[in-house]
DOTITOR-971305 format. One record per residue (C-alpha): x, y, z; residue in one letter. Coordinates in pm, whole numbers. Each point is the difference from the previous one (the first is absolute). Layout:
// DOTITOR-971305
       xx       yy       zz   r
        X        Y        Z   A
...
//
This chain:
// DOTITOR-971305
       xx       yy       zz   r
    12168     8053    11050   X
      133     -373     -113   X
      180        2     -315   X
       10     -326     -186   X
      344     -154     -174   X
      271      195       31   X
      -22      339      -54   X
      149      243      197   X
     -148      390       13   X
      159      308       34   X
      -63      193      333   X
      -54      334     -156   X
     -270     -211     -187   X
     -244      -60      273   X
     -190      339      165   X
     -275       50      233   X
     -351      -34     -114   X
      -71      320      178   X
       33      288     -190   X
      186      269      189   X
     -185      330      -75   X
      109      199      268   X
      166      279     -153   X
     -319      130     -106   X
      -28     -135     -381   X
     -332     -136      -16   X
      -40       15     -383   X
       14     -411       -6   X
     -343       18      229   X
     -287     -101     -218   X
     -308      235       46   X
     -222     -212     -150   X
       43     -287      302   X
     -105      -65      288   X
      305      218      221   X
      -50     -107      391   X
      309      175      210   X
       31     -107      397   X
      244      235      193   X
       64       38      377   X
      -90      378      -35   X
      148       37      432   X
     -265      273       69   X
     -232      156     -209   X
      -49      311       77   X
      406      128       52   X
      108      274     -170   X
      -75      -20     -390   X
      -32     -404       39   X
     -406       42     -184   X
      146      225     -251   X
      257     -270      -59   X
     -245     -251      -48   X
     -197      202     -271   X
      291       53     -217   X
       36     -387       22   X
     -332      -86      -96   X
       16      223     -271   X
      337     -101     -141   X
      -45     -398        0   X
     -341       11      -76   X
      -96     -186      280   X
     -357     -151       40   X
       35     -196      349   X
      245      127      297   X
       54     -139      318   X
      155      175      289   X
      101     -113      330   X
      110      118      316   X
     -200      336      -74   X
      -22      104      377   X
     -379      104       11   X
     -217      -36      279   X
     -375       32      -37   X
       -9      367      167   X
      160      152     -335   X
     -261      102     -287   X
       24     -259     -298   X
      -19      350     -243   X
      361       75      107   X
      163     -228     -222   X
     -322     -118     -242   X
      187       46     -361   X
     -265      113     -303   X
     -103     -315     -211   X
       84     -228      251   X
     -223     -238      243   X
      142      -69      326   X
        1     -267      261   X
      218      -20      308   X
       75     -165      347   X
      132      224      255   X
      184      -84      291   X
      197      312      181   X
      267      247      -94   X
      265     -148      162   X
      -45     -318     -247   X
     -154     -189     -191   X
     -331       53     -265   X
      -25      -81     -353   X
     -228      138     -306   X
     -100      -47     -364   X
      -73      241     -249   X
     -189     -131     -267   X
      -83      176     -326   X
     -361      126      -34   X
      -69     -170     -375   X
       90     -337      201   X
     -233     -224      110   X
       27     -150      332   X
     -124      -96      307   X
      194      -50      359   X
      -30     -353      139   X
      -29      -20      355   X
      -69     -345       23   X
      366      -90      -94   X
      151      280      182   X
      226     -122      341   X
      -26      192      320   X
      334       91       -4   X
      331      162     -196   X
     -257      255     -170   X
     -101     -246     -271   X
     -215       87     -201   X
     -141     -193     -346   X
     -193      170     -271   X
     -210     -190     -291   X
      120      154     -334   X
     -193     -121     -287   X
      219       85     -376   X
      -90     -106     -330   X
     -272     -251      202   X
      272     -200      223   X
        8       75      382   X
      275      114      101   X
       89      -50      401   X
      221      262      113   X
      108       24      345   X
      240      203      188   X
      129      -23      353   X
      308      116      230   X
      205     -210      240   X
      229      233      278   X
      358     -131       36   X
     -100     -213      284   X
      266     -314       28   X
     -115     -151      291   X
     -154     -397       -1   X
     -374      138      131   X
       25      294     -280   X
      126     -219     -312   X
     -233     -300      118   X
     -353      219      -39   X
      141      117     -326   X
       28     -340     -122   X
     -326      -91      126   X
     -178      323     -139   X
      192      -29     -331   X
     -140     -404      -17   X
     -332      127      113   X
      -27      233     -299   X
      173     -227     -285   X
     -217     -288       95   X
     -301      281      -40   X
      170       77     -317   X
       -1     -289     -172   X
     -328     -121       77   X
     -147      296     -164   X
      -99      -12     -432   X
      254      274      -72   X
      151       66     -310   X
      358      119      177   X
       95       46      369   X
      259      267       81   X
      134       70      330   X
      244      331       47   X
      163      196      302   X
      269       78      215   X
       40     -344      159   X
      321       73      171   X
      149     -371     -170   X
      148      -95     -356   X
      372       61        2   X
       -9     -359     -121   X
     -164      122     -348   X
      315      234      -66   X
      102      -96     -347   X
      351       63       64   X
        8     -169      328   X
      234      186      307   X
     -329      107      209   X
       33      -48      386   X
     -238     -289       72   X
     -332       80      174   X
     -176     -193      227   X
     -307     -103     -233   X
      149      -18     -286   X
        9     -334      -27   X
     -361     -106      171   X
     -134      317     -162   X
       87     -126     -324   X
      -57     -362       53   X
     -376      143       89   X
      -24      179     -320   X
      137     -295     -211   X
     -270     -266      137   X
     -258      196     -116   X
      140       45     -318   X
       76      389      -21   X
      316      188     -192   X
      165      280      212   X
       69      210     -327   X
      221      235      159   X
      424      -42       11   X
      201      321       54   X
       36      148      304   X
     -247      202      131   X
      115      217      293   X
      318      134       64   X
       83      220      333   X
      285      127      107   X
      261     -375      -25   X
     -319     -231       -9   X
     -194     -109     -351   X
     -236     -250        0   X
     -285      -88     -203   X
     -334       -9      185   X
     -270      102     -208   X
     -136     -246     -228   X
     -252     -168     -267   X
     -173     -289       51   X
     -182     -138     -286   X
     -136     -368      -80   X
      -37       40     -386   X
      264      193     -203   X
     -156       -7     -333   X
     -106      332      -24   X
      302      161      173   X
      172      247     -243   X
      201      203      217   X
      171       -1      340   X
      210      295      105   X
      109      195      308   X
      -40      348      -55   X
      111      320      227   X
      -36       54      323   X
     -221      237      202   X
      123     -101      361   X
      295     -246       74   X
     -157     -297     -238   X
      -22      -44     -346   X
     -372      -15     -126   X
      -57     -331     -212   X
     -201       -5     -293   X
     -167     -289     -216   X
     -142       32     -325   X
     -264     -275     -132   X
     -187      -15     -291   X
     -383       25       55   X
     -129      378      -22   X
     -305       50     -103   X
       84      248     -307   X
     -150      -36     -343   X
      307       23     -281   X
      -58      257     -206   X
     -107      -65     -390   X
      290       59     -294   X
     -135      203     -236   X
      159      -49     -416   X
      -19       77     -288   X
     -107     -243     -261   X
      117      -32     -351   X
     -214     -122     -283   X
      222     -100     -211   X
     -211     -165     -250   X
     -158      335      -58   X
      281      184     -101   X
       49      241     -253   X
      279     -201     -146   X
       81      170     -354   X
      144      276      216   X
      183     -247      232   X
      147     -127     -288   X
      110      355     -119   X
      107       49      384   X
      222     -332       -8   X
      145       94     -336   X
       97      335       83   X
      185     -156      345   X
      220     -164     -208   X
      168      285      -81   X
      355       26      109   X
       33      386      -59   X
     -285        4      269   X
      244      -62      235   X
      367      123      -17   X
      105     -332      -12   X
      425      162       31   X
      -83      242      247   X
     -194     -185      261   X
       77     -299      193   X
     -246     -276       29   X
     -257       68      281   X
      -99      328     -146   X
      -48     -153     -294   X
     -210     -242      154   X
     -180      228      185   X
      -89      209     -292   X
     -132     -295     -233   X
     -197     -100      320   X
     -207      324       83   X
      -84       78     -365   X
     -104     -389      -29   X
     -231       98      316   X
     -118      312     -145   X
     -129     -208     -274   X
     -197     -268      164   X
     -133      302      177   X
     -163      151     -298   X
      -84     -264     -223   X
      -99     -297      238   X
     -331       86      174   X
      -16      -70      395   X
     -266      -32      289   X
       56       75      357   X
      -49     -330      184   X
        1     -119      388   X
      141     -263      102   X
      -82     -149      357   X
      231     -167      258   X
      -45     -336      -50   X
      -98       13     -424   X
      174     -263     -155   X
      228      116     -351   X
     -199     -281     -208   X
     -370       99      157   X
     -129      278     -265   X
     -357      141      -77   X
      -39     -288     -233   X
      105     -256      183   X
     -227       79      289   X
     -301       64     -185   X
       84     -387     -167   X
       12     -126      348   X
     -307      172      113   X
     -202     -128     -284   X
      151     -389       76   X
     -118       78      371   X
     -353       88     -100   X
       -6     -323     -217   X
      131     -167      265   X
     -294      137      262   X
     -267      -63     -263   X
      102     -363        3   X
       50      -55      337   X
     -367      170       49   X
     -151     -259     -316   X
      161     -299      196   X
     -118      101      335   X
     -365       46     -186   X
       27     -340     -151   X
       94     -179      333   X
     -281      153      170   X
     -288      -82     -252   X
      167     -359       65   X
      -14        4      356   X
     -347      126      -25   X
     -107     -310     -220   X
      119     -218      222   X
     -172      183      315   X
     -346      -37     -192   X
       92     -381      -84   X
       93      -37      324   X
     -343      172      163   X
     -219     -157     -321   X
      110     -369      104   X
      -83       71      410   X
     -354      125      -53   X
      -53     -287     -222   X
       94     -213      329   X
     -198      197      206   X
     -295      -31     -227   X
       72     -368      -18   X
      -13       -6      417   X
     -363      194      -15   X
     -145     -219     -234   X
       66     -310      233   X
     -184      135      336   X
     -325     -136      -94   X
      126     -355      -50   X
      201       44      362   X
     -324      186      130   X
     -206     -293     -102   X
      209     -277      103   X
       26      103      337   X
     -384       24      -31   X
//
């Protein structure tokens, strides 16, 4: 962050931009966004690990979760760990290593893109389409291979699939996992250096994506690092970023944007017509108010008082002022009443009526001057006919 003239900030000022949820308060989740969660789950199917997973699901509200390092291979029945309401893709690999999955809510719609998908590091890339903007989201696993050969083919696979990426008309790209880099992202700095931090992130930056996510991630036994991430290459829509608790030895990572499908519910009122209103009793009403012995004016203190004059003011407009039930929709605006709307629908049918009388009148014109047009070239072809016996007989 550059900070122009001279101002100096506080430390205690600046925090992370990830939100650290991981002692289990998820009240700050919003339900009605899109919620995707990536986790290195580190087997599936140990001991209460699915069950685990449920009561996550249930408790952020999340609509997209991506797990790697799931430790499937392709000889155990996809039923064992299906969860109800939830589509499911997944790569396996063995159950020694390895293997990643989505589960995808079933009121989502979706398709899995192949095409795009690398032959390697269990990537896999799904086509979301929200409020009608495709979203690309892809999820893939790198092991904590440090050698030259290993970290070279996960640049070159990581290029492959950003250049892929970013040649595609997608609304927003996002790219999550266990990646096994990014202590460099550590808001408060102190993280052990990785090997691809720096390339890795170098990568990331030329193709113009955020890594959203900047607390630790994993801690084990003396180590913590932070190695599962967000990539995203437009931010707009990003509400939320947050690590919440974890199932295995990594924090699950959560981000929240804003482009659910959900229809906002209507406000429902209750008109006053004011103009309508019995007001020789309101006047009565109004009079009597100002009665101090109403009150106890040396006996109570002033909210009471207050409150008193207010609910009987209430009860009033209640009785005498007639009202109508009235719905408002989400996107009504305050000034926009009955009236007004039937005013702007009549000005629209004027509007059509002219538009319809002009487009009459500029036809019957182009018409004329079609028939002028054909008039003058049969009077030229009847000028050519009558000439042929003069040509016939001169050539006679």
């Amino acid at each position: 962050m550059v900070l122009e003239g001279d101002a100096e900030l506080d430390e205690d000022v600046l925090e992370p931009n990830t939100l650290d949820l991981s002692d289990g308060n998820l009240a700050q989740i919003n339900k009605d966004s899109l919620n995707m969660v990536s986790c290195n789950i580190n087997r599936i199917l140990a001991e209460n690990r699915l069950d685990e997973i449920k009561v996550m699901i249930r408790e952020a509200s999340i609509d997209i979760l991506f797990l790697s390092e799931t430790k499937l291979d392709d000889s155990i029945s996809v039923d064992r760990f299906k969860i109800e309401g939830f589509n499911l893709e997944l790569i396996n690999r063995d159950r020694r290593g390895g293997g990643t999955m989505f589960y995808i809510k079933n009121h989502l719609t979706y398709r899995r893109n192949k095409n795009i998908e690398y032959k390697g590091f269990g990537h896999m890339c799904l086509d979301l389409i929200c409020d009608k903007k495709r979203y690309s989201i892809n999820g893939l696993y790198r092991p904590p291979e440090n050698d030259h050969a290993s970290k070279d083919l996960f640049l070159v696979a990581m290029r492959t699939i950003l250049t892929k990426l970013n040649g595609r008309s997608t609304y927003t790209n996002m790219i999550c996992g266990d990646l096994n880099f990014g202590n460099i992202y550590n808001f408060n700095g102190g993280l052990r250096e990785k090997s691809l931090d720096n390339e890795g992130a170098d990568l990331f930056l030329e193709y113009g994506y955020s890594q959203l996510i900047d607390v630790p991630t994993r801690y084990c036994n003396l180590s913590t690092s932070l190695i599962d991430l967000f990539f995203i290459n437009k931010t707009d829509n990003v509400i939320l970023n947050a690590v919440l608790p974890s199932i295995a030895d990594h924090l699950s990572t959560l981000i929240s944007i804003n482009c659910k499908n959900y229809k906002p519910k209507q406000k429902i009122i209750n008109k006053y017509y004011y103009q309508d209103s019995n007001w020789h009793e309101l006047k009565k009403l109004l009079i009597d108010l100002d009665d101090p012995s109403l009150y106890d004016i040396d006996n109570k203190n002033i909210n009471e008082i207050t409150s008193t004059f207010t609910e009987k003011l209430i009860k009033g407009r209640e009785k005498f002022v007639p009202t109508k039930t009235v719905k408002i929709k989400p996107f009504d605006q305050p000034w926009f009443t009955t009236e007004s709307r039937k005013l702007l629908n009549k000005r629209n049918k004027k509007s059509i009526k002219n538009i319809k009388n002009i487009t009459k009148t500029a036809w019957s014109a182009e018409k004329f001057k079609m028939y002028i047009m054909l008039t003058r070239l049969q009077a030229e072809s009847l000028k050519k006919v009558a000439k042929w016996p003069e040509q016939i007989i001169s050539r006679t």
